[in-house]
N, C-alpha and C positions, 0 to 999 in steps of 0.2 A: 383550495382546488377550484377548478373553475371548467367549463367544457372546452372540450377540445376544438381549439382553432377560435373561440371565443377573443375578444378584445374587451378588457376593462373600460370600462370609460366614466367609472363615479357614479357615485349614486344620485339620481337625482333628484332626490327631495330635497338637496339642498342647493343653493345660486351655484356655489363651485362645482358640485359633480353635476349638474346640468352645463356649465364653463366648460368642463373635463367632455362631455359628451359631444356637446357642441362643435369643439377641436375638432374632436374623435372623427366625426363624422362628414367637417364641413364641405372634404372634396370630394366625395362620394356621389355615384350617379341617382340621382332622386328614382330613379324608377327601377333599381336592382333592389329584390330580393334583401331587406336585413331583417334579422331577426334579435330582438331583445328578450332580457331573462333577469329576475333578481328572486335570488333563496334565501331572504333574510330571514322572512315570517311568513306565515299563513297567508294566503292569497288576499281574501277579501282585508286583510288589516299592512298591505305592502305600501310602504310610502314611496316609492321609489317607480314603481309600472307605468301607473295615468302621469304623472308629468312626464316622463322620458318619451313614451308613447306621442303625448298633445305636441312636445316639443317639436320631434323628432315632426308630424305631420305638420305644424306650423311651417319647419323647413321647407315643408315641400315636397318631404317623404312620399311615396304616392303608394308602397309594400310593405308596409311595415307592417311585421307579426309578433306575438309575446310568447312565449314557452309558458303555459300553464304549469307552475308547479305550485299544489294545492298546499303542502303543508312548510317544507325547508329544502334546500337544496343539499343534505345528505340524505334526509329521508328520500327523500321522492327524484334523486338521483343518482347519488354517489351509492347510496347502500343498494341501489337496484343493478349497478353493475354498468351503468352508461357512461360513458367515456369521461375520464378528464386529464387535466393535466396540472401539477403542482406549482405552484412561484406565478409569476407575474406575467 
């Protein structure tokens, strides 16, 4: 599951789902509104936030925001009842 209206685009701790984000994102207006998220692990041990985050501001990004989710993304989302949607 993943949230609602949400876009995949790779993990980024690694070259390829930073490749996969990169894609994801490269025709996007730098100055709108995106907001990124990963519920793999516990915040402070997420390999995936600070590179997507650095990258994304490297871009050019000038709004980029994180969804804090403290512990995993059923705990601290799905099990709280906030939107998602199944598949891809």
């Amino acid at each position: 599951a993943h949230i609602t209206g949400a876009i995949h685009a790779g993990p980024a701790v690694s070259e390829n789902g930073r490749a996969q984000l990169r894609q994801t994102v490269e025709h996007m207006d730098r100055h709108k509104l995106l907001v990124i998220y990963c519920g793999c692990c516990p915040w402070p041990r997420c390999p995936n936030i600070r590179p997507a985050f650095e990258m994304l501001r490297q871009m050019g990004f000038t709004n980029v925001k994180a969804v804090y989710i403290p512990d995993n993304f059923g705990a601290n989302w799905v099990n709280l009842g906030y939107p998602t949607v199944k598949g891809a």
